[in-house]
N, C-alpha and C positions, 0 to 999 in steps of 0.2 A: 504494500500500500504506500503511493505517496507520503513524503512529510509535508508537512504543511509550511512549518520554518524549519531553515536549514539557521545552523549555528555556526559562525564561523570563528574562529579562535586560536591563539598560540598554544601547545600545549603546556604552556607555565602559566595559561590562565585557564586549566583546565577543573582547576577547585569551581571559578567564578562560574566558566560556563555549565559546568555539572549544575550548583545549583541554583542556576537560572532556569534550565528545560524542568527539573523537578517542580521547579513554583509554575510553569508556563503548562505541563502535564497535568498538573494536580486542578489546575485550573481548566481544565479540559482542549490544552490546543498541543495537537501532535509535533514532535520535535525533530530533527535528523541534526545526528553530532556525531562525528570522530571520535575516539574508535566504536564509539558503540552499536553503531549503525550500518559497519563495513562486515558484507557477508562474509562466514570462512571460506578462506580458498580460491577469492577474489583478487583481483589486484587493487592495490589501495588508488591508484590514481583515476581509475573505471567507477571504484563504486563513489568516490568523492564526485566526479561527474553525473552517473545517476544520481545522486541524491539532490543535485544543484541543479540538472534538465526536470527533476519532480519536484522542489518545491514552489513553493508563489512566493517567498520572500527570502529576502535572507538577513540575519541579523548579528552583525560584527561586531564583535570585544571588542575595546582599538585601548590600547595601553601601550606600553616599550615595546613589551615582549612582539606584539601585531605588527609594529613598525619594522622591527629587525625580523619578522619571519615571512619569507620567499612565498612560502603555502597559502599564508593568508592572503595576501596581495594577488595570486593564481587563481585563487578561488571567487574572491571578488571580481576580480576582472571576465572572470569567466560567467560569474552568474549577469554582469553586466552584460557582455554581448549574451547570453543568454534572455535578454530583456527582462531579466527578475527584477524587485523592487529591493533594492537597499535601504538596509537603514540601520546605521551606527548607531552603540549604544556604548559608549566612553564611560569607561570603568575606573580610570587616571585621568589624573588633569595633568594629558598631553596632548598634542596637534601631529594625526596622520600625519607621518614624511613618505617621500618617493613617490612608488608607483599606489599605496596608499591616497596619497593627498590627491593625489591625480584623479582615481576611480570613486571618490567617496565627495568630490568637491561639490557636488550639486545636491548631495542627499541629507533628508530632515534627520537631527541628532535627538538623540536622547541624552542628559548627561546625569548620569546613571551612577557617578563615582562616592558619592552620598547616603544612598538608597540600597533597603536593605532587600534580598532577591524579590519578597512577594511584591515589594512597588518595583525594583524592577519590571519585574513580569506584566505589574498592568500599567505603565507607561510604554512595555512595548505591545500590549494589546491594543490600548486607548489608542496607540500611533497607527496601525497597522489599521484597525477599524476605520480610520479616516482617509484611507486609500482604498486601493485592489480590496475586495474580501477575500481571505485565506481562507483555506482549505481547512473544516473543522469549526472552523468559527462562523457569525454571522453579521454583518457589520451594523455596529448600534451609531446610529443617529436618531436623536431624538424628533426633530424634522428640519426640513431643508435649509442649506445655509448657502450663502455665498462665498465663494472663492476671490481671490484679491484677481483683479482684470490682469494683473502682469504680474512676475516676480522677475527682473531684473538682480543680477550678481558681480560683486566684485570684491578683493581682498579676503583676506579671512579672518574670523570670530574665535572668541575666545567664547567659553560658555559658566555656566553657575551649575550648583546642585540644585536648584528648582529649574521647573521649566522656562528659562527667561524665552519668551517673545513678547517684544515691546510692540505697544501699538496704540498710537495717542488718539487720544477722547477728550472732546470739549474743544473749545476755541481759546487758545493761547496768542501769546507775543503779546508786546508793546506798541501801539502803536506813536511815532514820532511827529506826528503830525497831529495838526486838528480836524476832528472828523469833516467839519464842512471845508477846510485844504482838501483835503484828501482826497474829496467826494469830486472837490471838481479837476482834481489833477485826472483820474481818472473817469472824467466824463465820457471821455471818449470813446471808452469800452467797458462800461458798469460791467456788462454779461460776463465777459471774460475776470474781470479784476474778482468778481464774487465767485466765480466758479474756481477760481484759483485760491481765494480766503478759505474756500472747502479743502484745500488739502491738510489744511492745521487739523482738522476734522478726522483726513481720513488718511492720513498718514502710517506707512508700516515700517516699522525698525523689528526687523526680525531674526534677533540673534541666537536665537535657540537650535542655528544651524549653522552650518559655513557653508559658500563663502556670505559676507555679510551682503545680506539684503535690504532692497529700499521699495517700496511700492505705494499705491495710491488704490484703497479698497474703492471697487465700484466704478472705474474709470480706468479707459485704454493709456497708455502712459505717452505718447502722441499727444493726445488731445489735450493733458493736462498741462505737458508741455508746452503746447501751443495758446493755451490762455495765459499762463504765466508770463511767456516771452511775452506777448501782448500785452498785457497789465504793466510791468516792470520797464518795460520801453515806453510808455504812457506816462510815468509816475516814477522818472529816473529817483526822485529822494524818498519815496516809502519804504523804508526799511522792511517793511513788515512783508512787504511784497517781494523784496529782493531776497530774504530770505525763504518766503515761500518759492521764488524761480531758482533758487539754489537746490531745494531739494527735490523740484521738477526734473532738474540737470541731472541731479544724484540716483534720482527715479530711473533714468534713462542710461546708468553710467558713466555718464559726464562728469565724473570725479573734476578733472582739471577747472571745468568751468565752474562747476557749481561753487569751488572753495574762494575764487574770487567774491563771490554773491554772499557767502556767509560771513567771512569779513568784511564787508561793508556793512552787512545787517547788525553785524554783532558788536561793529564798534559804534552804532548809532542805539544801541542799548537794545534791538530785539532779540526775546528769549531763543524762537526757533532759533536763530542766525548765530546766536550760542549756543546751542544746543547742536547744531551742524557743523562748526567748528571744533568742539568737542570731539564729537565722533570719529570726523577726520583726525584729531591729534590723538585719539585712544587708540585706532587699527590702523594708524600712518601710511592713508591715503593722498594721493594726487601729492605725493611728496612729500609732507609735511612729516616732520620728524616725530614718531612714537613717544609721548612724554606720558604716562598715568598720570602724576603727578598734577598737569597743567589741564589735563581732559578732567580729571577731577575737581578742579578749579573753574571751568569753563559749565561744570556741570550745576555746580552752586550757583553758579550767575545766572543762568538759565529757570533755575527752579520756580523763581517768581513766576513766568509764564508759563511755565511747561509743566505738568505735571508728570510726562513722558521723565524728564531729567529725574525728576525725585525716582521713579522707578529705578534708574540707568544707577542714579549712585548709591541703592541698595545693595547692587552688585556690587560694588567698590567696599563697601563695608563686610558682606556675607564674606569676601575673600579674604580682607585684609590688603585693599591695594589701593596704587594713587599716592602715601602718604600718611593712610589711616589706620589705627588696630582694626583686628576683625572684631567684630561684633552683630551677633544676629539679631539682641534686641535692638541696635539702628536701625541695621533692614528690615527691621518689621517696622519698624517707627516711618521707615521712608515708603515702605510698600504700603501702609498705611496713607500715608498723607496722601498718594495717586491715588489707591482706590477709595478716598473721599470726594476726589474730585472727579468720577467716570473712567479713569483712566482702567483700560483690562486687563494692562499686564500687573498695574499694584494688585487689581481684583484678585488675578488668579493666581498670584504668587502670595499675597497672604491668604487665599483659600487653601493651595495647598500648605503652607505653615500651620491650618486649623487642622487637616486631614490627618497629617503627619505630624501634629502635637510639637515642633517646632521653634524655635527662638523664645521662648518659655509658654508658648500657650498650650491651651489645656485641646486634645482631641477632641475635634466636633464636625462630625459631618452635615449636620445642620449648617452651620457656619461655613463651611465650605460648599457644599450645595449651593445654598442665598448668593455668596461671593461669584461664582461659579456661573449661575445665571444670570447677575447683573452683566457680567461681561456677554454671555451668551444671547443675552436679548439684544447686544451692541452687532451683532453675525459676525461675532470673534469664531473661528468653527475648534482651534484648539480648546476652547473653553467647552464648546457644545460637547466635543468629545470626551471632554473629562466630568462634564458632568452626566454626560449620558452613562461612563462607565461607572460611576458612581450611585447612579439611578436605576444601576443594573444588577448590582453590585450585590458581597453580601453586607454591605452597609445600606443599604437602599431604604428598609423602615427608619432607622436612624437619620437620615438625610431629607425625610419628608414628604409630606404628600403633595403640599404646595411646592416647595421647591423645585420638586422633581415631576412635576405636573407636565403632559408633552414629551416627557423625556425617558418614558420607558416604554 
């Protein structure tokens, strides 16, 4: 019989991945792993190929040992032109090298290195259910969501032991101008200058994968572009504007251009335009020198506007980076203050700190459910998936009737 997920692994990570398939079994989804799955009397390089032409997914340890081993990087690359679906689940907080980095560049992580096997196991169900359905399982969506119009990549991310993807809520920046300037600088193109204000809205920073991503929920990234340059060539001095056609540019890969647009934003005191600047100087983009330290800095400046930044330097605290001690009651203080203001990545990053009893709060799937759905009613779909697996779950009476309403 097919497996369903194929496991892929160094075997000096063969404790981790043993009992990953055990919580992923127990939990009813069939597994294929080395050696356990190679028939007797077989060649070991034949049945590693059948098992990877029969599964629907595959899911990679990636730690030292993954990087320095030949087999793993074969096997990947194989279930790649095999058209399988990857999906990393980072056991260390290291960054695939070589032919690693190469086959794995485009695919959603899990970072797993935190999490003890049974959340492993259902962050890599919860993942897999929001793709392909696997073989064994059946995919829980609670009901339909929308997909972001584009994902656009460039550079690469570092990740957290939650699931960071950021993704700003609410209408942020400074504006530096007076609203009736403003109105009539851009008279010339209200349509456009407002459809571009929506990207503060609908902005995606999503680093809970490499490489880093930029997108614009609910809109072709062409078009968004295209109001932007409009707007911003109307209303050379709106900061708030230039900083939104910055991460129109950023949306599109335009790393070079858009970092000119963020400083100008950012030294005319807007949050986005700091908050863009930032990021460039965190994953040392379009050249700009990798500083923690100073992205951390740029992150603080930001926060007045951005609720997105309070998110971003919760990370900086959960780690210990930038300059700071680690400390996870800050990052619940900071994933806090986002998810007060709509933002879904505080939402679902302090939901999961209630799930998983975290930074000192007390287990509550109630509380994580509610958190869970506020993002979810925003058509965050990571959010739908994690509450739908939770709504599924054997936490499910725990997590609510309301809450979980729609979602089982």
């Amino acid at each position: 019989m097919a497996a369903a997920i194929f496991i892929s692994h160094a075997s000096a990570d063969g404790a981790a991945a043993t009992e990953l398939v055990a919580a992923l079994e127990a939990a009813g989804h069939r597994c294929w792993i080395a050696p356990r799955d190679i028939r007797a009397g077989l060649s070991y390089p034949s049945e590693i190929l059948r098992g990877i032409q029969g599964c629907a997914a595959m899911v990679v340890l990636v730690s030292a040992p993954a990087n320095a081993s030949p087999h793993v990087a074969k096997e990947v690359e194989l279930a790649h032109r095999e058209g399988k679906r990857l999906l990393p689940l980072r056991i260390e907080i290291v960054e695939p090298e070589g032919d690693l980095r190469y086959w794995l560049s485009a695919a959603q992580w899990i970072e797993g290195y935190r999490l003890p096997p049974p959340d492993r196991a259902r962050a890599v169900v919860a993942a897999l259910d929001g793709g392909a359905p696997v073989a064994g399982t059946r995919p829980r969506r609670g009901r339909d969501w929308k997909k972001p119009a584009f994902m656009l990549a460039g550079g690469a991310a570092l990740g957290l032991g939650l699931y960071l993807a950021l993704v700003a809520g609410g209408v942020f920046g400074v504006r530096i101008a007076e609203e009736g300037t403003r109105r009539a600088q851009v008279a010339a193109s209200p349509e456009a200058a407002e459809r571009c204000h929506q990207l503060r809205r609908r902005l995606v920073d999503d680093y809970s994968s490499t490489p880093v991503r930029f997108a614009v929920l609910g809109r072709p990234a062409i078009d968004v572009l295209a109001d932007c340059e409009q707007a911003a060539a109307t209303a050379p001095d709106d900061a708030a504007l230039a900083a939104e056609y910055g991460w129109a540019l950023a949306a599109m890969g335009r790393f070079d251009e858009a970092l000119p647009a963020f400083r100008r934003a950012e030294s005319a005191g807007d949050g986005l335009g700091a908050y863009g600047l930032a990021v460039f100087t965190l994953f040392g983009l379009a050249g700009v020198e990798k500083d923690e330290t100073q992205a951390r800095l740029l992150m603080e400046r930001a926060r007045l506007g951005v609720p997105l930044a309070s998110a971003r330097l919760a990370w900086f605290y959960a780690q210990g980076l930038g300059g700071v001690e680690k400390s996870d009651i800050e990052a619940r203080r900071l994933f806090q203050a986002a998810a007060d203001q709509g933002n879904v990545n505080g939402q679902v990053n302090l939901g999961l700190m209630y799930q998983n009893g975290l930074a000192g709060l007390p287990r509550s799937p109630a509380r994580a459910a509610r958190l869970f759905r506020a993002a979810a009613e925003q058509d965050y779909d990571f959010a739908i998936r994690l509450l739908t697996a939770l709504c599924t779950g054997a936490e499910a009476a725990a997590a609510g009737d309301e809450n979980c309403a729609g979602y089982r």
